[in-house]
N, C-alpha and C positions, 0 to 999 in steps of 0.2 A: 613448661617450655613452650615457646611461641613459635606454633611449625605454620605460621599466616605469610603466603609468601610474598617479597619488597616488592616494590613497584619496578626495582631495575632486574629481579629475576622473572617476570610475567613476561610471555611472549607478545608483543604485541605486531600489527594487532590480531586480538582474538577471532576468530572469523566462525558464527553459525548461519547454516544456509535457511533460508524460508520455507516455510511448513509448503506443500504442496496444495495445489487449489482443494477444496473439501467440494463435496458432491454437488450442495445449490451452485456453488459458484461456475460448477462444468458444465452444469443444464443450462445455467443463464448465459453463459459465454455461448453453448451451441447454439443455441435458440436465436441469438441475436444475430450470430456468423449467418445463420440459416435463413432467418428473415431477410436480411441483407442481399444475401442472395438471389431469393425468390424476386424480390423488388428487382433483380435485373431483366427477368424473364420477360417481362410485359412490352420492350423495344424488341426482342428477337423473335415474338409470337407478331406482332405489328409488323414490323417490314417484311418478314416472309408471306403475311397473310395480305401485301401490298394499301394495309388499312395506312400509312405514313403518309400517302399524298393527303387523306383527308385533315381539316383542320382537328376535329376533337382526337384524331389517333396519336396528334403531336406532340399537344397537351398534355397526355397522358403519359407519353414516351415520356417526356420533362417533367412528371410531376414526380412519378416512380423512380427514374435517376435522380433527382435531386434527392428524396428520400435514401435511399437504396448508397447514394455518396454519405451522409451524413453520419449515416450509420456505420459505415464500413469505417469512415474517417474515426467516427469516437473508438470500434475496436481496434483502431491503431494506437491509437493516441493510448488507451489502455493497456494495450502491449507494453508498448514501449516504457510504459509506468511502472509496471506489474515489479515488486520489491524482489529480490533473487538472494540478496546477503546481508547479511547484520555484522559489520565490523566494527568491533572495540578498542578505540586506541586510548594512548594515553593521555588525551587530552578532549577526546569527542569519540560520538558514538557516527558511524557513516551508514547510511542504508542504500546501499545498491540497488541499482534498476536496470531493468532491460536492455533498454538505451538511452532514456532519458541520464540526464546529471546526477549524482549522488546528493542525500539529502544529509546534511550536518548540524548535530546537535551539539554545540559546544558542554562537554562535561561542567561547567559552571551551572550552565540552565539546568541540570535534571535536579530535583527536587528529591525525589521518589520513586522507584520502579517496582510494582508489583503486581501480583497475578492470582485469580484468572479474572478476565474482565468478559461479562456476559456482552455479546456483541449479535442482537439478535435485531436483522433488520423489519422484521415483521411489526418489531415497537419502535424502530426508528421515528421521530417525528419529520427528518428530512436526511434525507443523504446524496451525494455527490454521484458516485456509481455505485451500487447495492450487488455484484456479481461478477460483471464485467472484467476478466480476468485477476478477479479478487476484489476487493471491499476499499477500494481509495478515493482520499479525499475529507473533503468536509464532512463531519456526520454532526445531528442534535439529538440528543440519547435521551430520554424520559429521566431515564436514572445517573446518566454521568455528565449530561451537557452538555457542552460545544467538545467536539471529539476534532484528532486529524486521525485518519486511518491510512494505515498501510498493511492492509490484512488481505490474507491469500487463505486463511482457516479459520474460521471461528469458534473453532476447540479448543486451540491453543493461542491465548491469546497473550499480553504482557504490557501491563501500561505503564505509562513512562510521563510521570508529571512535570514539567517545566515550568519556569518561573515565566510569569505572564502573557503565559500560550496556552494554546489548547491541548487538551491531555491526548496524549500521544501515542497510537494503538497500534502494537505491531505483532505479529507470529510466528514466532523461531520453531524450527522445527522441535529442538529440545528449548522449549521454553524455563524448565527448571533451572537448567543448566546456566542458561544466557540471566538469566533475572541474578543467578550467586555473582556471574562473572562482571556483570554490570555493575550490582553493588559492591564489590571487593577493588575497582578500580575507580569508582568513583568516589568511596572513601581512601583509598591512598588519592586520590587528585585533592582531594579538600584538606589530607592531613600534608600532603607539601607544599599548595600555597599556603600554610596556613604557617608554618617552619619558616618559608620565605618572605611573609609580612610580620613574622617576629624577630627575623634577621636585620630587616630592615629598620 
């Protein structure tokens, strides 16, 4: 008996939430917040200390804000990135953000999803943000190559091969879970078009 359940009784869509930042990622988020911050200190120690009127204390005021913005701008820009849900429909996988726009994989492209994928940025040969409210962006892996990430844990990780993109790194809280449900929807997506170009 075939208890595999149809594509019209699956809830769609399936929704698992993102693994929670894992420990480097919270040291490197603080670290950066905190740097950031200190970079403002050097204007409020300057004009109380009336060193402002001089030329080099201005300099300095501007060189430390300009820094001190850059910085704060990228952990925004990170925030706002930072993945939050993995939703499964019936026809694409959508990954939530912060604020930013949801990322959409149309169920055609995935190729393959499986797990674990060691994602250790100490061998990265280059990566986009390495902790910054998670692991996003571009990565070059020694061992897996041109990577996209959207990783918040590098314990639990889940890759997701697409047809001529980059292999596609993300971490569900229940990674197990999220890799069955992915594949069980993604073979009923390829066994109905595949019904509806025999129909045809």
């Amino acid at each position: 008996m075939n208890t595999k359940p149809s594509t019209e009784r699956i809830q769609m869509p399936q929704i698992y939430d993102c693994a929670p930042l894992d420990r480097s990622a919270q040291q490197i988020t603080q670290g950066v917040v905190f740097v950031g911050g200190v970079l403002t200190l050097p204007g409020l120690f300057l004009g109380l200390s009336g060193l402002l009127n001089a030329g080099y204390g201005m300099w300095g005021v501007l060189v430390s804000a300009a820094v001190a913005a850059t910085l704060l701008m990228f952990v925004w820009l990170s925030w706002a990135g930072m993945p939050t849900r993995l939703e499964i429909h019936a026809d694409a996988l959508h990954i939530r953000r912060r604020w930013w726009r949801r990322i959409r994989i149309p169920m055609r492209d995935i190729e393959t999803v499986m797990r674990p994928v060691s994602l250790d940025v100490r061998r990265e040969r280059w990566g986009f943000n390495v902790g910054v409210f998670g692991y996003q962006g571009p990565f070059l892996s020694e061992r897996y190559g041109a990577l996209f990430c959207m990783v918040t844990d590098r314990e639990r990780t889940v890759a997701i091969a697409r047809t001529r993109q980059r292999l596609l790194v993300v971490s569900p809280l229940q990674p197990a879970g999220f890799v069955y449900a992915l594949q069980d929807v993604r073979q009923q997506y390829a066994e109905g078009t595949g019904s509806e170009g025999n129909a045809k």
